[in-house]
N, C-alpha and C positions, 0 to 999 in steps of 0.2 A: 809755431804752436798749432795743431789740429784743431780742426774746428769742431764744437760742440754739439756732438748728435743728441735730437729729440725722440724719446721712447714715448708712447704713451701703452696705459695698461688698462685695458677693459676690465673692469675689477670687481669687488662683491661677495670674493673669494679669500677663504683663507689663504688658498695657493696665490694669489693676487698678492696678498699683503708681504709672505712670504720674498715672492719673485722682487718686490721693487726694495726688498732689504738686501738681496742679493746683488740686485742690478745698479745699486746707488755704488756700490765698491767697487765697478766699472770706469777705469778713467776716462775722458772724453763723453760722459753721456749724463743727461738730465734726463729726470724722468716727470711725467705728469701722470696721476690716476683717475679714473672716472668711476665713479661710482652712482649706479641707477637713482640711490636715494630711498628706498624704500624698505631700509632699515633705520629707525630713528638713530641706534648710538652705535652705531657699525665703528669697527675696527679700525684705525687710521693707517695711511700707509708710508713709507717712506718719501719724501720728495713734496714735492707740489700732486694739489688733486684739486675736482672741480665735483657736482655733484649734480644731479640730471640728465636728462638726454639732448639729443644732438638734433634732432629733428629728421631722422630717416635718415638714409643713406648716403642722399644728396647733402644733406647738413653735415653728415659726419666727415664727408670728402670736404667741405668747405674748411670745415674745422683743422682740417689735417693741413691745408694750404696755408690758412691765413696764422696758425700757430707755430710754424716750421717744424709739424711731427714728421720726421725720419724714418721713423718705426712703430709697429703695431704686435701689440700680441694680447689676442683677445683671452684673459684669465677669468671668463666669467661663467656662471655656474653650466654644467652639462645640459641642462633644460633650455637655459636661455636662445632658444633658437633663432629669434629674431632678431636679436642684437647680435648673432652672430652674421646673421645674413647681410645686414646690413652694414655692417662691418667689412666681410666682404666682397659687397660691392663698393664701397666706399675707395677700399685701398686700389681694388681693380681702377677705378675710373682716375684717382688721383695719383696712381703710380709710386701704391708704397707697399716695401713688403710685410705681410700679415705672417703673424703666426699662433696657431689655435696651441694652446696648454689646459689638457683636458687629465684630469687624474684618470688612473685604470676606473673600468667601469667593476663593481661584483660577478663574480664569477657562481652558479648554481654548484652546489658539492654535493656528493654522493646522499646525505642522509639530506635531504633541503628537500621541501615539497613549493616549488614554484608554479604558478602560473601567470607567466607572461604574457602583457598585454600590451597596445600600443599608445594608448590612450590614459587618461583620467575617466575621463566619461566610460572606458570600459573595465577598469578597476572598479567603479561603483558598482554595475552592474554584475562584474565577478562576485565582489564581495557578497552580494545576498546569497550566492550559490555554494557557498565556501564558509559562511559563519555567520554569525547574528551580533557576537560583541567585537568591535573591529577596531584595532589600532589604526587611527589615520593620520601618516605623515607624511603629506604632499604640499603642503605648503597652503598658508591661508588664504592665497588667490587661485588656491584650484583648486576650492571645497565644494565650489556649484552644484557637482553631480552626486552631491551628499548630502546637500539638504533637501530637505521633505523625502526621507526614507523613514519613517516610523517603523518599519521592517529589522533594524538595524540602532543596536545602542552604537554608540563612536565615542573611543576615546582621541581625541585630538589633540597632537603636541603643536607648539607652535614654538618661533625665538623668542617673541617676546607677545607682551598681551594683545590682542584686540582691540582698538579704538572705539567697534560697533558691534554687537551680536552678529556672532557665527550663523543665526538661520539654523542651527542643527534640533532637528526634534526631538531626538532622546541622546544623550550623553554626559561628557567630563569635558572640559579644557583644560590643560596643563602645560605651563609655560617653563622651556628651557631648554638650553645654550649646550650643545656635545662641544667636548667627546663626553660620551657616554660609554657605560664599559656594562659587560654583561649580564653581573651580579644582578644589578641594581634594574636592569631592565627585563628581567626575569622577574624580579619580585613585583616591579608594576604590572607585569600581563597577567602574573597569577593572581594578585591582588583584584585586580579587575574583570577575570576570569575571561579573559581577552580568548579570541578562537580563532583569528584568523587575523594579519597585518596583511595594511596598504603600504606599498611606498613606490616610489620612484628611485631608480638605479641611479643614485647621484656617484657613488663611487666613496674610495677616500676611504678612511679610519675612523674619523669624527663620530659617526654613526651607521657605523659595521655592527653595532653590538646588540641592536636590535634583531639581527639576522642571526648572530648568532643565540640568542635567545628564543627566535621560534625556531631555529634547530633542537635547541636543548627541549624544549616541550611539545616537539612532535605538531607544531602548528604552520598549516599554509602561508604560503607568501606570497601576495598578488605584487606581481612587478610592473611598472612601466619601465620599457623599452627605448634606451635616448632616442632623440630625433636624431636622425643625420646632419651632417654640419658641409656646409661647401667643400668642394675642392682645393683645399689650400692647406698650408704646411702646419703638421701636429703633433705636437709629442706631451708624451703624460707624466713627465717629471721636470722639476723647476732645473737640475742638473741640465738637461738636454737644453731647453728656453735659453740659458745661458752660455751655455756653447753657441746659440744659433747668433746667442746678440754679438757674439765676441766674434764671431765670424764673419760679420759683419760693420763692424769697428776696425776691421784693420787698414 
């Protein structure tokens, strides 16, 4: 009988949850997921999961030792840079192989008015250049460079509510869970007389439909620009991840 290879899945993603339903109909492999924790009722995934961090790099190689992980594939959101970093020095130092599952990033299309940035901190500052009422969907831990702009109404989406004040001087908060489809995100920006969105290029379908809504109304789009992720092995659909595991099982 083959022995029982250990997956774990850097998680937090829909694509995450997706991958370890797929990866459970795998014979010979057990999976474990991790998940940051910093979604109260996140999505569960198939298999065993733990919830937290590892403690750097160095933790996350210890982790990899003392739990007999096999395998690694980091499915965790396109921003998350530093858990990706550390990730990849983990596997480096422990001698396991990684592999990054990143969905396509958005692509700019002809009628789209983008301006690309690398930062959050330079999204805030685009925004005042670009509009006064501003969809802001960057996520609630990277609202910093938003608060105290009295310059700037902000509409702010989040997944779920706030535990403590956002700090925003003039605005809306509105909580809630894409996919989101165009219609409906159209009628929020007019409704709000929205002039210009933030966001970050996470990618995906879930919430594409925001973009394609300031297409439809002729409004700017401040992007950030992913971070770069290590050198190590990547592909952006759960089909290819699976091919890599099965390649590896034999």
């Amino acid at each position: 009988m083959a022995e029982l290879r250990r997956l774990l899945v850097l998680g937090g993603t829909g694509e995450a949850i997706d991958l370890a339903a797929r990866a459970a109909e795998l014979p010979g492999l057990s999976i474990v997921s991790s998940l940051a924790g910093r979604t109260r009722n996140p999505r569960m995934p198939e298999g065993d999961f733990r919830v937290g961090g590892f403690g750097g790099a160095d933790g996350l190689a210890n982790y990899l030792r003392d739990e007999g992980i096999d395998l690694v594939i980091d499915a965790t959101h396109p921003f998350a840079a530093q858990i990706t970093a550390n990730a990849a020095a983990a596997c480096d130092c422990a001698a396991r192989p990684i592999l990054a599952l990143r969905r396509p990033q958005w692509r700019p299309e002809p009628n789209d008015h983008w301006i690309e940035v690398d930062t959050v901190v330079e999204s805030a500052a685009a925004a005042g250049e670009h509009g006064h009422r501003v969809f802001v969907t960057v996520g609630r831990t990277e609202l910093g460079p938003f608060r105290d702009r009295p310059d700037l109404w902000l509409l702010v989406r989040l997944m779920e509510a706030a535990l403590e004040p956002l700090g925003i001087a003039d605005g809306l908060t509105v909580v809630a869970r894409g996919p989101f489809d165009a219609d409906n995100e159209i009628r929020l920006m007019t409704e709000h007389r929205i002039d210009c969105v933030v966001t970050k290029n996470s990618g995906g379908d879930a919430t594409y439909a925001k973009i394609t809504a300031a297409r439809a109304l002729g409004l700017p789009v401040i992007t950030v620009r992913r971070p770069a992720i290590p050198q190590i092995d990547a592909v952006e659909t759960i089909d290819a991840a699976i091919d890599w595991l099965k390649a590896r099982l034999v």
